[in-house]
N, CA and C atoms as a LAMMPS dump frame, in Angstrom:
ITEM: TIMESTEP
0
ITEM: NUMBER OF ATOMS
636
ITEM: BOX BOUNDS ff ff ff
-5.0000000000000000e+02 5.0000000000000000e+02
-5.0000000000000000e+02 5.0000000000000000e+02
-5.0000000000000000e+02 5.0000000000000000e+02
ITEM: ATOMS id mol type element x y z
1 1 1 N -19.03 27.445 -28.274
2 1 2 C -17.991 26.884 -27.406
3 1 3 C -16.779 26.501 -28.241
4 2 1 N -15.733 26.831 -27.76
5 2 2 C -14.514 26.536 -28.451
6 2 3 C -13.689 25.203 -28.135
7 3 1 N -13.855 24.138 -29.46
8 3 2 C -13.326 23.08 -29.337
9 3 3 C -12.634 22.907 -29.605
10 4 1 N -11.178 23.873 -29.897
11 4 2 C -9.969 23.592 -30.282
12 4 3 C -9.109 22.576 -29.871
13 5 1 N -8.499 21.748 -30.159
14 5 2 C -7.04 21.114 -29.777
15 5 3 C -6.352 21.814 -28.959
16 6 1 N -6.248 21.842 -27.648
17 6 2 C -5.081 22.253 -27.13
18 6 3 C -3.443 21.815 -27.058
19 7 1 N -3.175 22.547 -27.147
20 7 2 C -1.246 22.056 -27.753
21 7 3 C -1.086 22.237 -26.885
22 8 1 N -0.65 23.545 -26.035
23 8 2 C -0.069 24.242 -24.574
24 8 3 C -1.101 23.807 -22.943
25 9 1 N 0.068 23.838 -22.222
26 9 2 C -0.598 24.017 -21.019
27 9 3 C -0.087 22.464 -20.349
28 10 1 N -0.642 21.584 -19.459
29 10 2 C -0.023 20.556 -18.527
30 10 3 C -0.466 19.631 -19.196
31 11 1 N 0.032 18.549 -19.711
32 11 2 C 0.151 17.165 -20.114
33 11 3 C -1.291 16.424 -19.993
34 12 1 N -1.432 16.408 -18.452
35 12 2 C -2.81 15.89 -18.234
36 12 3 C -3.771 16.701 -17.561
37 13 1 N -5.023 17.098 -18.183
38 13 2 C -6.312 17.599 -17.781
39 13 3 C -7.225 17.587 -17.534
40 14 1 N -8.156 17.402 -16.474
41 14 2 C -9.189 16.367 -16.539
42 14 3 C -11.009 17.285 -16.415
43 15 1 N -10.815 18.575 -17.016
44 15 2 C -11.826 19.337 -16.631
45 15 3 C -11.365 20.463 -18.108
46 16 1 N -13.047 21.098 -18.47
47 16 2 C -13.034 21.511 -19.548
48 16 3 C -12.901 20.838 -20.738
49 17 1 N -13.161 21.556 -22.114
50 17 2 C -12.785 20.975 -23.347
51 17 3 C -11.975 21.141 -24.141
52 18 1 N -11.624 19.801 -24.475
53 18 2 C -10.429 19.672 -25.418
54 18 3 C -10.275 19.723 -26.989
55 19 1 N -11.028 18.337 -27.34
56 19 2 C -11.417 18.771 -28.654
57 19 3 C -12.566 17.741 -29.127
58 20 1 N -13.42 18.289 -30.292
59 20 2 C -14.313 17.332 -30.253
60 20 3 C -13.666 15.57 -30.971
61 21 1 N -12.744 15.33 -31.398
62 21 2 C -12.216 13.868 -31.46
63 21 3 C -13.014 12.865 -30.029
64 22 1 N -13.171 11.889 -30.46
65 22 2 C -13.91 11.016 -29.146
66 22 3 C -12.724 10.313 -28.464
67 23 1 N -12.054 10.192 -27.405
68 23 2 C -10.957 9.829 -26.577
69 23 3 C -10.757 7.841 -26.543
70 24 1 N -9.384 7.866 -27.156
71 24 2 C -9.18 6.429 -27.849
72 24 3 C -9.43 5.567 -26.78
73 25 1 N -9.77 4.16 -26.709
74 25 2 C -9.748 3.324 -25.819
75 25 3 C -8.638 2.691 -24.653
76 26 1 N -7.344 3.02 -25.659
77 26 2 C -6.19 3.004 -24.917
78 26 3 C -6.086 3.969 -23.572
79 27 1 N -6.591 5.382 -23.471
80 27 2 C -6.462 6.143 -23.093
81 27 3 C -7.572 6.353 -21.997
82 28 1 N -6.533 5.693 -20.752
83 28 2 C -7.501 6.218 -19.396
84 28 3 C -7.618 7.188 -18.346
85 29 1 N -6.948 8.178 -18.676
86 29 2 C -7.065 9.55 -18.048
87 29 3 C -8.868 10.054 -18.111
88 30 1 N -9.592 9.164 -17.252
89 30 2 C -11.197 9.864 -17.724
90 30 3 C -11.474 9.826 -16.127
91 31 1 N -12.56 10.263 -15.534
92 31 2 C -12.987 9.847 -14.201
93 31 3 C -13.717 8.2 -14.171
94 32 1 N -13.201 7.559 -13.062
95 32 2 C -13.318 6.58 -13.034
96 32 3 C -14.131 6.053 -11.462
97 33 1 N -15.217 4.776 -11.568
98 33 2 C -15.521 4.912 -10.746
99 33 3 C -15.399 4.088 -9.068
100 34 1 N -14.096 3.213 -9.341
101 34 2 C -13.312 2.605 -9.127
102 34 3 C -11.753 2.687 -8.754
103 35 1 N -11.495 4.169 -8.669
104 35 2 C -10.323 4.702 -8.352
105 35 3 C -10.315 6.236 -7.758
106 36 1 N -9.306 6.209 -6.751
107 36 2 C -9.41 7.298 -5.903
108 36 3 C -8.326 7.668 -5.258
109 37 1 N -8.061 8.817 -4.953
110 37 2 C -6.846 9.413 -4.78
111 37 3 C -7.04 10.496 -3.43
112 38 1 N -6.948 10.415 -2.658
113 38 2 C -6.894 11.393 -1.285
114 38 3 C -5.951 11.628 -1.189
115 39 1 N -6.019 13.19 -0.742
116 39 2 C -4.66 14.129 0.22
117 39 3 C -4.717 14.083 1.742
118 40 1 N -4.043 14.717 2.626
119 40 2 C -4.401 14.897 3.917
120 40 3 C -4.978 16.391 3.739
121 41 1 N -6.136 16.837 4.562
122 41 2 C -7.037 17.68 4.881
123 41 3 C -7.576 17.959 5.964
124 42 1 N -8.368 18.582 6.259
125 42 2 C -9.1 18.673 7.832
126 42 3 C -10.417 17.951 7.477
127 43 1 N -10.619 17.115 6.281
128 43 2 C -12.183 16.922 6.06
129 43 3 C -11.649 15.238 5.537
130 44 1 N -10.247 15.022 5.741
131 44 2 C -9.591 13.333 5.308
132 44 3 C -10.583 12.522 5.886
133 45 1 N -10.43 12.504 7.377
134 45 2 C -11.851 11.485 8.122
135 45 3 C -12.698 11.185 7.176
136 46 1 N -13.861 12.258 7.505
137 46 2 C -14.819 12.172 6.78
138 46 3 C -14.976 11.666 5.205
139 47 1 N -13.514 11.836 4.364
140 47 2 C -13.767 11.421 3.142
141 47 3 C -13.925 9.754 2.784
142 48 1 N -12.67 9.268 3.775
143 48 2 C -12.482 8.065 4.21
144 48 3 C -13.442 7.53 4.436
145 49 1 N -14.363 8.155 5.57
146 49 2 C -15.803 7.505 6.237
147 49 3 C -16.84 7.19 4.995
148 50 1 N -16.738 8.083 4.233
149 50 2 C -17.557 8.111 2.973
150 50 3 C -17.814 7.075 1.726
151 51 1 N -16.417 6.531 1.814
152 51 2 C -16.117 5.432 1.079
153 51 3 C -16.913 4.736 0.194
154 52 1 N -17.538 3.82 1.536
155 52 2 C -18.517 2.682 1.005
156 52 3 C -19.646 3.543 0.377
157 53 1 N -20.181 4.53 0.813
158 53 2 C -21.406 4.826 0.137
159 53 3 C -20.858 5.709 -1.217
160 54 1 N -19.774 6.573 -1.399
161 54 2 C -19.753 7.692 -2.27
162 54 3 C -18.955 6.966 -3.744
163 55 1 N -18.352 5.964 -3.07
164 55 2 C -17.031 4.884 -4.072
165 55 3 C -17.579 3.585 -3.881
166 56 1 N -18.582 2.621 -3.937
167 56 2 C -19.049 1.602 -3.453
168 56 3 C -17.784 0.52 -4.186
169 57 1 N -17.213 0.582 -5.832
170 57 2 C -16.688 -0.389 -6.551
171 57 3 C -15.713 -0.206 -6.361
172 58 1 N -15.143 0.313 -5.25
173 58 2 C -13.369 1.475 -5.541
174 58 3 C -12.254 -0.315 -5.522
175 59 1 N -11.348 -0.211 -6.133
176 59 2 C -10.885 -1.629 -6.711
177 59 3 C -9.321 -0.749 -6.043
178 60 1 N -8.929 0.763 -6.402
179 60 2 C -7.696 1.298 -6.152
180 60 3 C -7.965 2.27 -5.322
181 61 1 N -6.921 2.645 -4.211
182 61 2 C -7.214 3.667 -3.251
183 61 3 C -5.481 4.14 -2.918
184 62 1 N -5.432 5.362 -3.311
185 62 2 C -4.489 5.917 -2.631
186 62 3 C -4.919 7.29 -1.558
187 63 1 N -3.905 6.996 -0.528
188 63 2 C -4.521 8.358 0.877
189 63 3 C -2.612 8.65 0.765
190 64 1 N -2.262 9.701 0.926
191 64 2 C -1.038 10.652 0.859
192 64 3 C -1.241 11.956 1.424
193 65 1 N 0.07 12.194 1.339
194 65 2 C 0.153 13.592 2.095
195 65 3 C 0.145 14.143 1.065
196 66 1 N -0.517 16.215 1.493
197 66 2 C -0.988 17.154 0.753
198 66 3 C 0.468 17.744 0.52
199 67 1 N 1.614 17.511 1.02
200 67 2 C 2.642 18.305 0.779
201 67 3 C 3.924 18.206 1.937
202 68 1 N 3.277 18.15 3.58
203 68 2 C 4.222 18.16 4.648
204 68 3 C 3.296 16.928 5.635
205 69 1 N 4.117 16.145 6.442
206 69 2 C 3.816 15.314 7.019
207 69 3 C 2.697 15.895 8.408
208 70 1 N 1.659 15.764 8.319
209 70 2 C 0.719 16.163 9.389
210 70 3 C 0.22 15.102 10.353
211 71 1 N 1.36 14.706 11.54
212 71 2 C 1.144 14.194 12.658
213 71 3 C 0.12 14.716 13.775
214 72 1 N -0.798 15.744 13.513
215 72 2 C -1.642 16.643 14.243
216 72 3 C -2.979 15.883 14.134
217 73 1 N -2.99 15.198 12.917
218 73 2 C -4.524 14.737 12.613
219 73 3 C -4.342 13.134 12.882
220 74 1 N -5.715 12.921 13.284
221 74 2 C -6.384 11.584 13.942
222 74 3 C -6.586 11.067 12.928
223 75 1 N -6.391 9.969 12.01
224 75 2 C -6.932 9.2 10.941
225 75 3 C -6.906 7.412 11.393
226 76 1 N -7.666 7.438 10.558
227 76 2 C -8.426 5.656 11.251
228 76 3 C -8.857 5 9.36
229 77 1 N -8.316 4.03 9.264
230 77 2 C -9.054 3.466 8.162
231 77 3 C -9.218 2.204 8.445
232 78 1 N -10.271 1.907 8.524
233 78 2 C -11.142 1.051 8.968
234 78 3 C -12.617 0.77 8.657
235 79 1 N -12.959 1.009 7.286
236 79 2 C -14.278 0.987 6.569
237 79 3 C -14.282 0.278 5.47
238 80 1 N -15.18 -0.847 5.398
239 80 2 C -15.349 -1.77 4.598
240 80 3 C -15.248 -0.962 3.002
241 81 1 N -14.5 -2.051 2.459
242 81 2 C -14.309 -1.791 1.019
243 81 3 C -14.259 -3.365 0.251
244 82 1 N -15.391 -3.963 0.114
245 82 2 C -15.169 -5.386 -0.32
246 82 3 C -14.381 -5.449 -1.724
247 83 1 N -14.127 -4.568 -2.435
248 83 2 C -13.578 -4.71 -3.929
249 83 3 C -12.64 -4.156 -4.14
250 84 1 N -11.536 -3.621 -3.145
251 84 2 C -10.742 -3.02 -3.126
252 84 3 C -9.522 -4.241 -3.186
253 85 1 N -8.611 -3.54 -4.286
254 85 2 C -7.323 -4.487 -4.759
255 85 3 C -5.761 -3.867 -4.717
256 86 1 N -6.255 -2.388 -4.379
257 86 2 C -5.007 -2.118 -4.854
258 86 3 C -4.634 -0.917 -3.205
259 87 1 N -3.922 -0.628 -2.849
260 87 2 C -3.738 0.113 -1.631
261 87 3 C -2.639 0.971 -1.295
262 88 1 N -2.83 2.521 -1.483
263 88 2 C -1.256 3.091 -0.826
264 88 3 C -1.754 3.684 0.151
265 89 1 N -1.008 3.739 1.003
266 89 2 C -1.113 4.574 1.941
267 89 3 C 0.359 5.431 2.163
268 90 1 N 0.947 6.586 1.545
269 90 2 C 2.101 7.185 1.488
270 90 3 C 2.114 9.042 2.417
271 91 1 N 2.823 8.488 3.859
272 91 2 C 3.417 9.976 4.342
273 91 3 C 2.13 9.886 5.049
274 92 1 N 0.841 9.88 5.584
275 92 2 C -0.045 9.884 6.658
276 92 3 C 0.141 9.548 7.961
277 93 1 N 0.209 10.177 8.852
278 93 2 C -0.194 9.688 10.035
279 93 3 C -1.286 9.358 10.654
280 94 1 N -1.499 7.757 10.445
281 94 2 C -2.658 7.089 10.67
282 94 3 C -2.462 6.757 12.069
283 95 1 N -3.566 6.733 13
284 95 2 C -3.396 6.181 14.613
285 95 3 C -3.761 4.69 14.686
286 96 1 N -4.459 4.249 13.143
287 96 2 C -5.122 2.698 13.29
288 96 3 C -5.625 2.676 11.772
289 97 1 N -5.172 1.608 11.44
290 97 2 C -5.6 1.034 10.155
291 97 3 C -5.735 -0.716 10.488
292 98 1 N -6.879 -0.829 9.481
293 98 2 C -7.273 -1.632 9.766
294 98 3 C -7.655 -2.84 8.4
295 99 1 N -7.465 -3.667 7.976
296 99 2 C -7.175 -4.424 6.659
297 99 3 C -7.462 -5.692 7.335
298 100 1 N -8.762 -6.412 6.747
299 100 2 C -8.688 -7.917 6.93
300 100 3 C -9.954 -8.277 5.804
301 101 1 N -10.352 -9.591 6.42
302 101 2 C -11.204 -10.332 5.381
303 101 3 C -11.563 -10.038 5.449
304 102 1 N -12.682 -9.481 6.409
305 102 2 C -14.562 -8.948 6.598
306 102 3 C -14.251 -7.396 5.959
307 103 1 N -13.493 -6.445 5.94
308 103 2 C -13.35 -5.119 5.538
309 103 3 C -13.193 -4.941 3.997
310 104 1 N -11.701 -5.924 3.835
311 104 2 C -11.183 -5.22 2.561
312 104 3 C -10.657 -7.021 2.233
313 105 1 N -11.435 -7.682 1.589
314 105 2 C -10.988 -9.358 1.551
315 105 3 C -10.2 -9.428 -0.188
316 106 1 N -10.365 -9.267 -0.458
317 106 2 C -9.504 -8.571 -2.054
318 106 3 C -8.005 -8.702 -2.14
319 107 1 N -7.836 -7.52 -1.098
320 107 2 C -6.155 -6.293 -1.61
321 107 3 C -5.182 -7.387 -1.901
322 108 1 N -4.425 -7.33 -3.084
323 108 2 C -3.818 -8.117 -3.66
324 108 3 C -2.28 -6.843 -3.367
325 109 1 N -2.186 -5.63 -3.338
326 109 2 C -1.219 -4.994 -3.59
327 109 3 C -1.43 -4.4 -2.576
328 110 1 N -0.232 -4.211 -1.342
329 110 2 C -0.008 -3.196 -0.403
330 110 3 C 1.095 -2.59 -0.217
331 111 1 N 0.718 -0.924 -0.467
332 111 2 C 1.942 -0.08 -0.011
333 111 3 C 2.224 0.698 1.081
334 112 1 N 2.712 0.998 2.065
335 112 2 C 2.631 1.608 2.905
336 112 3 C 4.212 2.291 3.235
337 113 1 N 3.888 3.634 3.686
338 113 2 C 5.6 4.461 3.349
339 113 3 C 5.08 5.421 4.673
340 114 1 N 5.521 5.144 5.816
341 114 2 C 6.118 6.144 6.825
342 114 3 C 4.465 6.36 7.339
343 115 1 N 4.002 5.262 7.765
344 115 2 C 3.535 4.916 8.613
345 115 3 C 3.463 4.974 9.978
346 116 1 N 3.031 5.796 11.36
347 116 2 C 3.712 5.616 12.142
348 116 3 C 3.754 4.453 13.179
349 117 1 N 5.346 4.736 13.83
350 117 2 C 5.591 3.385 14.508
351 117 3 C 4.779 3.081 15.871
352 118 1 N 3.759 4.108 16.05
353 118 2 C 2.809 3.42 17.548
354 118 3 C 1.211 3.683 16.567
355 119 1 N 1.171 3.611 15.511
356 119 2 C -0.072 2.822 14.538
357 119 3 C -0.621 1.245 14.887
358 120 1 N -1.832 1.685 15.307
359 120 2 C -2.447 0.696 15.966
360 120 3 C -2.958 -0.589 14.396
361 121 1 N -1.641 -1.579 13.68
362 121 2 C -2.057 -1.637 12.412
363 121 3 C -2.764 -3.297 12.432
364 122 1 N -3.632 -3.598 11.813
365 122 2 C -4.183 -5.003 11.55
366 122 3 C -4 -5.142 9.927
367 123 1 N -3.318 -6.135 9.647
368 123 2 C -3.326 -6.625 8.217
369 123 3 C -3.304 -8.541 8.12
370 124 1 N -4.483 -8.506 8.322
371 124 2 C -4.777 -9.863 7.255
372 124 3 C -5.637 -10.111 6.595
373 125 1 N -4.456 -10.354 5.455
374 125 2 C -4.908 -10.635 4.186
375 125 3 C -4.861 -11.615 3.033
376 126 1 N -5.742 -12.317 2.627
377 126 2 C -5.286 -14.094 2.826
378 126 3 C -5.551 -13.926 0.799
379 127 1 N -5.451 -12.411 0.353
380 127 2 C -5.481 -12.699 -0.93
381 127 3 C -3.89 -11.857 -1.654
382 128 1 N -3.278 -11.215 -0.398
383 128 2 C -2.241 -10.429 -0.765
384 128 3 C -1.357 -11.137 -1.823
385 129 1 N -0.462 -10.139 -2.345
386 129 2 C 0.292 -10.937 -3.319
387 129 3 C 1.942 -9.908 -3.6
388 130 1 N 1.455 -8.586 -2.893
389 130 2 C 2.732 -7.979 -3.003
390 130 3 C 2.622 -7.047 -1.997
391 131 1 N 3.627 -6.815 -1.134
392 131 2 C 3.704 -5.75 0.212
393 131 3 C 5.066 -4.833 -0.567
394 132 1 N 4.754 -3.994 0.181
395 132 2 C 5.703 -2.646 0.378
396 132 3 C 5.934 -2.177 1.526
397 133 1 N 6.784 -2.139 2.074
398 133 2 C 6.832 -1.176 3.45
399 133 3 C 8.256 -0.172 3.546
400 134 1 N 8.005 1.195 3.547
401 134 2 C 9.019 2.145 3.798
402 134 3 C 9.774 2.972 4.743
403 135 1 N 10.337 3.117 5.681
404 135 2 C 10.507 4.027 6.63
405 135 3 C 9.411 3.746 7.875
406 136 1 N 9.918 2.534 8.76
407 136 2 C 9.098 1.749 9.552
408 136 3 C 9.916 1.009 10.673
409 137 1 N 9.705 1.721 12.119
410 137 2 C 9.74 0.683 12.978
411 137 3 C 11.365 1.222 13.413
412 138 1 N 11.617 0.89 14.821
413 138 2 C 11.258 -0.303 14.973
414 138 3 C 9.865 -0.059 16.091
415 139 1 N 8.792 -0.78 16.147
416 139 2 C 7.727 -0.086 16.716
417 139 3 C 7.596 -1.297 18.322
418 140 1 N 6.702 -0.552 18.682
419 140 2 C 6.588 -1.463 20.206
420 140 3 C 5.87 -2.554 20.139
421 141 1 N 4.877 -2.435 19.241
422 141 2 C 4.471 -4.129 18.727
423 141 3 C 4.467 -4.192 17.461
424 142 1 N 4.689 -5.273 17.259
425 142 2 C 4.697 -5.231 15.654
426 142 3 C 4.525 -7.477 15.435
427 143 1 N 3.244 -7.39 16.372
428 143 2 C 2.78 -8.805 16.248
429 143 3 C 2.285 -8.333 14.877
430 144 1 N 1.248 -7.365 14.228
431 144 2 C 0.601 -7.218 13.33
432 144 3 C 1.509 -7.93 12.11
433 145 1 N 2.71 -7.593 12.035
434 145 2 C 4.02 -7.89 10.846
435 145 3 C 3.478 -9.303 10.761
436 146 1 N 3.974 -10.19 12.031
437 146 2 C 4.033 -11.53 11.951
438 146 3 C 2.902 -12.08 11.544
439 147 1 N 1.596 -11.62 11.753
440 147 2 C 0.36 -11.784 11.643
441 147 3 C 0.051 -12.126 9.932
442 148 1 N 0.449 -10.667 9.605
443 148 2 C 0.169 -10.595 8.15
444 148 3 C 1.052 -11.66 7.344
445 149 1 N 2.305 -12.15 7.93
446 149 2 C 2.836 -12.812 6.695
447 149 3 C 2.768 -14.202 6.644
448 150 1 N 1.661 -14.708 7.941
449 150 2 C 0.893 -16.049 8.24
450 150 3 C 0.142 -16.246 7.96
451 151 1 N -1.042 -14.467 7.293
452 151 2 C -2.452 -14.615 6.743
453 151 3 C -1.84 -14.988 5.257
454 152 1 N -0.975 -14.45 4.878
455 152 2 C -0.194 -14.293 3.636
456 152 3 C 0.18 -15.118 2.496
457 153 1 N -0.537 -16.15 2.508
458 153 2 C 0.053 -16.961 2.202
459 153 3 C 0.008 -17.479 0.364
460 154 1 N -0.38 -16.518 -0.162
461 154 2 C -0.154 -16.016 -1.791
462 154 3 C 0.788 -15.212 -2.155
463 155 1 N 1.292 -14.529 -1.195
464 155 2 C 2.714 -13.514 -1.27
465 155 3 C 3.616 -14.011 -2.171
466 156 1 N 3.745 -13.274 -3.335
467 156 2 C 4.679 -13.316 -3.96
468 156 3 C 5.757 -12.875 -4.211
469 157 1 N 5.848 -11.3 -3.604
470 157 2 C 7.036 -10.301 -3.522
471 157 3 C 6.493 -8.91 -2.463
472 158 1 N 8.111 -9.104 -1.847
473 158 2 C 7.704 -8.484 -0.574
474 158 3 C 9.161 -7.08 -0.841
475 159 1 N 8.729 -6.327 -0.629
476 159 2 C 9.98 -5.161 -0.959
477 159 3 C 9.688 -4.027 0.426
478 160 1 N 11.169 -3.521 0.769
479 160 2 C 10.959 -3.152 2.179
480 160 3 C 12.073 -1.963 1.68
481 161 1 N 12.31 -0.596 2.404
482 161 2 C 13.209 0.012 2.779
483 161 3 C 13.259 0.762 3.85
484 162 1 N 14.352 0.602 4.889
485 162 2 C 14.29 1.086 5.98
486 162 3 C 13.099 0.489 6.942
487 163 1 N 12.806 -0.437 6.511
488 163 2 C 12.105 -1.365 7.767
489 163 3 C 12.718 -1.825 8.725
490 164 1 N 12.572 -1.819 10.127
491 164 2 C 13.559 -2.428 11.121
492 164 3 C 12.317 -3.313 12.258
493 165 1 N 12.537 -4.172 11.587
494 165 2 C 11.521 -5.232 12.55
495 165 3 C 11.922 -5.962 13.701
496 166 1 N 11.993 -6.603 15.122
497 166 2 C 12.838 -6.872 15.974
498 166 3 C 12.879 -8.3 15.294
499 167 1 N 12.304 -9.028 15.263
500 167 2 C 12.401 -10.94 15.305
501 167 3 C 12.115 -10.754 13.833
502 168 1 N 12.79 -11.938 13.682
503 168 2 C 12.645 -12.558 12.519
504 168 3 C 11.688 -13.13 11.874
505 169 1 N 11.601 -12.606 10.579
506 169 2 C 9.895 -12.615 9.495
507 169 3 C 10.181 -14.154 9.046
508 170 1 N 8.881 -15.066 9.559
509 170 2 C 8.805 -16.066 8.784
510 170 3 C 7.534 -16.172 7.138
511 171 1 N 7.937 -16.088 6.448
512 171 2 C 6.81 -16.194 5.513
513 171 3 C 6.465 -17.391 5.166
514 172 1 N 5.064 -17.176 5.168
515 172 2 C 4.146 -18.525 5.353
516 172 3 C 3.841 -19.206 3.473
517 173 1 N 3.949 -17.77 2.815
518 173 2 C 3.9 -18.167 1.494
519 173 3 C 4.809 -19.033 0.992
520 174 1 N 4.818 -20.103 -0.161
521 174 2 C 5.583 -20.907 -0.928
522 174 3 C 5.534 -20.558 -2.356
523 175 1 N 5.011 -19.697 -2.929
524 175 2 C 4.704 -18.816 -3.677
525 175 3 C 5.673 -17.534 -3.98
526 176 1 N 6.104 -17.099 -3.007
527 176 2 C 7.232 -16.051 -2.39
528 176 3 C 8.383 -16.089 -3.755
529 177 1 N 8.136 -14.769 -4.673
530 177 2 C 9.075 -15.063 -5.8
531 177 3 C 10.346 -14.002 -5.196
532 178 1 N 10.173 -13.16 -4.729
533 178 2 C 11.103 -11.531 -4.889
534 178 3 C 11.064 -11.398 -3.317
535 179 1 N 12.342 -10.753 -2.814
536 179 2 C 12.399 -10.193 -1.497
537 179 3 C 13.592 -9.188 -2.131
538 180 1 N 13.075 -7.662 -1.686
539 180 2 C 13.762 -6.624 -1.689
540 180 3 C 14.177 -6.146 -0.261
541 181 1 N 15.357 -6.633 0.081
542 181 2 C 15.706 -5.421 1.472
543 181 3 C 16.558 -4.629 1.116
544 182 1 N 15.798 -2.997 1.325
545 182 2 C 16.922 -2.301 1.474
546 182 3 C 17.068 -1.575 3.075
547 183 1 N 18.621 -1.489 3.487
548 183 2 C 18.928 -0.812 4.84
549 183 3 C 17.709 -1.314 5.818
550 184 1 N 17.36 -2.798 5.872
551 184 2 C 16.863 -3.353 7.008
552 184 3 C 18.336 -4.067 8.089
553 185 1 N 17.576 -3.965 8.773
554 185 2 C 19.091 -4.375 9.928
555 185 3 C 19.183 -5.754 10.3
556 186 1 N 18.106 -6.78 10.315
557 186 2 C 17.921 -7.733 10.406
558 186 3 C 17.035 -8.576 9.485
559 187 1 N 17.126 -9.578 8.911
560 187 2 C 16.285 -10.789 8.377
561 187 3 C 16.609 -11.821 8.68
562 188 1 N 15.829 -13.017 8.14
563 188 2 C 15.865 -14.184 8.154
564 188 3 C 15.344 -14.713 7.597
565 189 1 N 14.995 -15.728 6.701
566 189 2 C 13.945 -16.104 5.662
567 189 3 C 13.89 -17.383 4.989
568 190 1 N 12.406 -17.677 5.023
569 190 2 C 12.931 -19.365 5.077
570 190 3 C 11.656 -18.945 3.019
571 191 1 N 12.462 -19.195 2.329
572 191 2 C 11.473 -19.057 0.903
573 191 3 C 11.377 -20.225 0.177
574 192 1 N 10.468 -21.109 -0.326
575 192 2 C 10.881 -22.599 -0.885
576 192 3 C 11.25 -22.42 -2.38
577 193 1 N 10.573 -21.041 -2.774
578 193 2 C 10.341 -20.805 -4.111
579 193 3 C 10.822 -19.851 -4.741
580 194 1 N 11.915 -18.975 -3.479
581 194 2 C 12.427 -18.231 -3.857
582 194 3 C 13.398 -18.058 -5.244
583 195 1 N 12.679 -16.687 -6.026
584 195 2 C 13.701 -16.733 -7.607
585 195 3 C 14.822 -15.627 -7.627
586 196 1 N 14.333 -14.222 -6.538
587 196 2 C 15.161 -13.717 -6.53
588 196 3 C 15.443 -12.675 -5.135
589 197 1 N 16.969 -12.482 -4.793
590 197 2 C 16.817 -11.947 -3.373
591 197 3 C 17.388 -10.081 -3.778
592 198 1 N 17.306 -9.337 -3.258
593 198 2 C 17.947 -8.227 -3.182
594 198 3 C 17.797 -7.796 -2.285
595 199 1 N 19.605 -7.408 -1.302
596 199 2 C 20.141 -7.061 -0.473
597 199 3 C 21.655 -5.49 -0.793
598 200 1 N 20.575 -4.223 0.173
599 200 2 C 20.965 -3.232 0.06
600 200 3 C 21.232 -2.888 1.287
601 201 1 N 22.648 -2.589 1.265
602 201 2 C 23.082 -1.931 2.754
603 201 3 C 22.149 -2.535 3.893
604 202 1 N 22.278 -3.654 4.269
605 202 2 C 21.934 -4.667 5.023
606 202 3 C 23.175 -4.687 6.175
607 203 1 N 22.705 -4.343 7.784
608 203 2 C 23.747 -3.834 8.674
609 203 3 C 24.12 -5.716 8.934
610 204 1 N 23.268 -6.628 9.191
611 204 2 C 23.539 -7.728 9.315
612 204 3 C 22.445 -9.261 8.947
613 205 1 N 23.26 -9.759 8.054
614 205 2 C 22.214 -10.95 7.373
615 205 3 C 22.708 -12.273 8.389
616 206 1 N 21.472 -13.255 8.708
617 206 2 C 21.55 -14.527 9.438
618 206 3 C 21.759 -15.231 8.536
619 207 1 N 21.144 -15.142 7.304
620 207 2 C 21.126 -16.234 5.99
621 207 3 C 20.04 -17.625 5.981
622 208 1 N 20.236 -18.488 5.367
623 208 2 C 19.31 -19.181 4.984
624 208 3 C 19.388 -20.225 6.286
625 209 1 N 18.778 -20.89 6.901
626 209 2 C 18.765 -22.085 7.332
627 209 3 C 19.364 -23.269 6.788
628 210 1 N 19.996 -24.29 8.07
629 210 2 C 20.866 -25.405 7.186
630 210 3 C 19.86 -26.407 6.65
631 211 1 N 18.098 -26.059 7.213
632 211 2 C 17.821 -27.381 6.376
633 211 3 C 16.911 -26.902 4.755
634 212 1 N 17.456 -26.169 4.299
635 212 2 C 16.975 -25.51 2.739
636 212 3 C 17.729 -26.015 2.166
């Protein structure tokens, strides 16, 4: 078998051999059993469903699109993952997701990018600590929003683009270091601890309250 050094070819490889040197500790490009990466497929469901038994420790989970946005497929996430910390969900059309204590009591990091706006979504999460939301809304309910940022209450930085929420987000956190809006049309925000704000093409700001 040929254990040469490979020089040529793609940066990162995760199949076949490289060379016999033993792979430094710094270096975590290995399979891991705690991290996971999904495309959209005709077999996504099922991989999802699989979760708890095939990934029992999964701590990181990303689900994304394979290439073009596929609004054709039914997806639901909604399967317990007690050790799960880290979360994207980027370009899927999910019909219902589902995030709370009894499922996923952990997720400290949530991303979510183009989501759709009649997504049946539940998020509370009483260990969160950073949201993302991209290309969102304005949707026909969106109690779930208000929900989450009342379970929320470790939130430390919340970053948004192209979110358009109708009423105004109260955050329940005091903790709350960072708020990123970009091209949201409305806010309001009451932060005790706020360190830093960023405002991008913002169609109209209410501003702070007179009793802060």
């Amino acid at each position: 078998m040929d254990t040469a050094p490979i020089t040529r070819g793609p940066k990162y490889c995760y199949s076949g051999p490289h060379t016999i040197k033993p792979l430094p500790e710094s270096d975590e490009r290995r399979i891991r059993d705690d991290a996971l990466v999904l495309h959209t497929s005709p077999n996504l469901q099922q991989q999802i469903n699989d979760i708890p038994t095939t990934i029992p420790n999964i701590k990181c989970l990303v689900i994304q699109s394979a290439g073009c946005y596929d609004d054709s497929l039914q997806l639901n996430l909604d399967v317990a993952m007690p050790k799960l910390e880290k979360l994207k969900l980027i370009d899927v059309a999910f019909d219902k997701v589902v995030l709370n204590k009894e499922l996923t009591p952990l997720i400290e990091d949530l991303f979510m990018q183009n989501v759709p706006d009649d997504c049946d979504i539940t998020v509370q999460l009483p260990e969160l600590k950073s949201f993302s939301m991209y290309y969102y809304g304005p949707p026909d309910d969106e109690t779930w929003f208000h929900e989450m940022l009342e379970y929320a209450k470790k939130l430390k930085a919340f970053d948004s683009y192209k979110l358009r929420i109708g009423h105004e987000p109260h955050f329940a956190s005091n903790d709350l270091k960072s708020i990123r809006l970009h091209r949201a049309e409305e806010y309001f925000y009451l932060c005790p601890q706020l360190g830093r704000v960023e405002l991008t093409s913002m169609l109209r700001i209410d501003g702070y309250p007179d009793d802060t």
